[in-house]
C-alpha positions as CSV (number, residue, x, y, z in Angstrom):
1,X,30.5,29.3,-2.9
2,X,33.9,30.8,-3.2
3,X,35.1,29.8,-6.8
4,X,39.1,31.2,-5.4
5,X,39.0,27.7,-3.2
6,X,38.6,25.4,-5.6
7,X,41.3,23.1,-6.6
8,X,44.5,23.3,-7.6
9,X,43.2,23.9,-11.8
10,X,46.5,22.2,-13.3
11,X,47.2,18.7,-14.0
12,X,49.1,18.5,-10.3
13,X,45.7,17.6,-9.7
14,X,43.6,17.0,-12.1
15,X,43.9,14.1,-14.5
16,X,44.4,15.8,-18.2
17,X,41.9,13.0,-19.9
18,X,39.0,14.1,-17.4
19,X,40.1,17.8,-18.3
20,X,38.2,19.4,-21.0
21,X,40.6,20.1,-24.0
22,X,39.0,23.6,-24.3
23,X,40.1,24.2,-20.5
24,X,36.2,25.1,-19.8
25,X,34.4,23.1,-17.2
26,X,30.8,24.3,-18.2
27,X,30.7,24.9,-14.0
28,X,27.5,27.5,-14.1
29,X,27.0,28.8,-10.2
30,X,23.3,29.8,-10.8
31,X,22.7,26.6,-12.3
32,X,24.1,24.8,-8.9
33,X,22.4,27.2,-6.6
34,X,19.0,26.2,-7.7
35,X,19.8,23.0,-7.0
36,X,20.4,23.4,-3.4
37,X,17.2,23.7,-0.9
38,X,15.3,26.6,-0.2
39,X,17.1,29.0,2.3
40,X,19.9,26.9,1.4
41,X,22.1,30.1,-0.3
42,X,21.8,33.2,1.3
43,X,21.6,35.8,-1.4
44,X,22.6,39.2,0.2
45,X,26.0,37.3,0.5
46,X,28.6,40.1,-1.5
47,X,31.2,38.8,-3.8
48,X,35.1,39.7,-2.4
49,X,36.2,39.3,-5.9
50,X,34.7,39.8,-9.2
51,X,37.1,36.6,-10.0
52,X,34.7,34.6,-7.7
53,X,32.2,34.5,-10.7
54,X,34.3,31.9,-12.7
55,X,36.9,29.0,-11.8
56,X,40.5,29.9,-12.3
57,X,42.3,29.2,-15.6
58,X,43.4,25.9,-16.2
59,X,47.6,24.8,-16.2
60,X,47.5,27.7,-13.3
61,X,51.1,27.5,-11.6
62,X,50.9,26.5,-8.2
63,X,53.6,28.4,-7.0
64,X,53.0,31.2,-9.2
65,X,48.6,31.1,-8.7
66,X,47.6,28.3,-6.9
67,X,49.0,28.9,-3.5
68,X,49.0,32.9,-3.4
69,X,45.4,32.6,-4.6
70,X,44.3,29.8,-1.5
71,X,46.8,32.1,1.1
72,X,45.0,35.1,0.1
73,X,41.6,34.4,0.1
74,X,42.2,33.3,3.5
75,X,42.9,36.7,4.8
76,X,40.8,38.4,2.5
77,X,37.3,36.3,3.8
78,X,38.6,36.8,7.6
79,X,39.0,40.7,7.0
80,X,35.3,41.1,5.0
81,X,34.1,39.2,8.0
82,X,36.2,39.9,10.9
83,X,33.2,39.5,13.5
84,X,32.5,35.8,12.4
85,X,34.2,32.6,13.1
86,X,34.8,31.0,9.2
87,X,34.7,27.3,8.4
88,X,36.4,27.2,4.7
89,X,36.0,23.7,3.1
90,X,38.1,23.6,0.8
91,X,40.9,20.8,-1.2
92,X,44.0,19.5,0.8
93,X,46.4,22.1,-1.3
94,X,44.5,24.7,0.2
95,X,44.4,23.3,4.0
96,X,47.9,23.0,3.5
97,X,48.8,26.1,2.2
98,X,46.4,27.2,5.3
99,X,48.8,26.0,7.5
100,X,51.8,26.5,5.9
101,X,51.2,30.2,5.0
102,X,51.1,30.9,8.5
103,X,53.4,29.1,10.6
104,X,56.7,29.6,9.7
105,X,59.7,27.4,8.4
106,X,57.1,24.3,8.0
107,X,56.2,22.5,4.9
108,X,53.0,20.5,4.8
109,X,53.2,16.6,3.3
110,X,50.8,15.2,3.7
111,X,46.7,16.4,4.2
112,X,44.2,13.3,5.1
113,X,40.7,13.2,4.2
114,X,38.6,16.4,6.1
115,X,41.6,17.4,7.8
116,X,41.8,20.8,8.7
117,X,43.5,23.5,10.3
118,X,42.4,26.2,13.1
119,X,43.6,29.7,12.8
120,X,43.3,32.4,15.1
121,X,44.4,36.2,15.1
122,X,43.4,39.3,17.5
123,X,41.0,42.3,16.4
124,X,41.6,45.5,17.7
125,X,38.6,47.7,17.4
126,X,38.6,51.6,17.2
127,X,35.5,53.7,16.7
128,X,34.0,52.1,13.2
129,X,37.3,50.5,12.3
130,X,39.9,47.4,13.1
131,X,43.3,46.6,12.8
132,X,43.8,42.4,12.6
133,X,46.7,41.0,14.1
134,X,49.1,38.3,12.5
135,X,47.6,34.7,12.0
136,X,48.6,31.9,14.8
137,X,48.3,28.3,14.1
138,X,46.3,26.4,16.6
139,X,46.8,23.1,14.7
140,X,49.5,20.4,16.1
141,X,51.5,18.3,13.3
142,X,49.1,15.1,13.0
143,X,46.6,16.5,14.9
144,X,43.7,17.4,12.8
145,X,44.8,15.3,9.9
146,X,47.9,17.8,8.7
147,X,51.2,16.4,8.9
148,X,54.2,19.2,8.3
149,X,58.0,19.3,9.3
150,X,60.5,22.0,9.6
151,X,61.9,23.1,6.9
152,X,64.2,25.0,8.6
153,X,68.3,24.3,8.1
């Protein structure tokens, strides 16, 4: 469970009289782990952020904490784990800003129920390092349940 792709924690898309008026949502991670099966969480899993213990704050910008927070998670989960192919399941603000993030001049409008988007970059091995290459798009507007346009002039 990454806490960083939850959603959007403002009222963009949340509705303020479900929101708690003390902006804490009581969400307790242990508590929800032990609810899952046995085997279910694997526990040597390590924390890329310290953040990832709690939900972000609520009336985040989406501009300002929203967006930078989905685009950057993205790269930050495909660099700890550079060897793996990563399913993120995540809100339709953050498959859009999946897409969007990396393919230039588009803007995302609309996201459909599980639709997703497939990245790919190159890895470049050397000794006991890497060195990632830029993010491509696989995903073709309406395809997978993302619609975008150009938002280019």
């Amino acid at each position: 469970m990454r806490f960083l792709l939850c959603e959007m924690m403002s009222r963009n898309a949340i509705r303020l009289e479900v929101a708690p008026k003390d902006g804490n949502w009581g969400f307790n991670i242990s508590e929800r782990k032990a609810m899952l099966l046995a085997g279910t969480v694997d526990k040597n899993v390590e924390r890329v952020y310290k953040e990832e213990l709690q939900l972000p704050k609520w009336e985040e910008d989406p501009n300002l904490h929203t967006r930078p927070r989905y685009k950057q998670i993205v790269k930050d989960l495909a660099d700890k784990y550079h060897t793996e192919n990563l399913l993120l399941v995540t809100h339709g603000e953050g498959v859009g800003v999946a897409l969007s993030s990396f393919k230039k001049d588009v803007e995302v409008y609309e996201v459909d129920y599980c639709g997703y988007v497939q990245l790919r970059r190159p890895i470049f091995k050397k000794d006991q390092s890497f060195t990632a290459g830029e993010f491509e798009v696989l995903t073709h507007n309406g395809q997978t349940g993302i619609n975008f346009m150009s938002n280019k002039a």
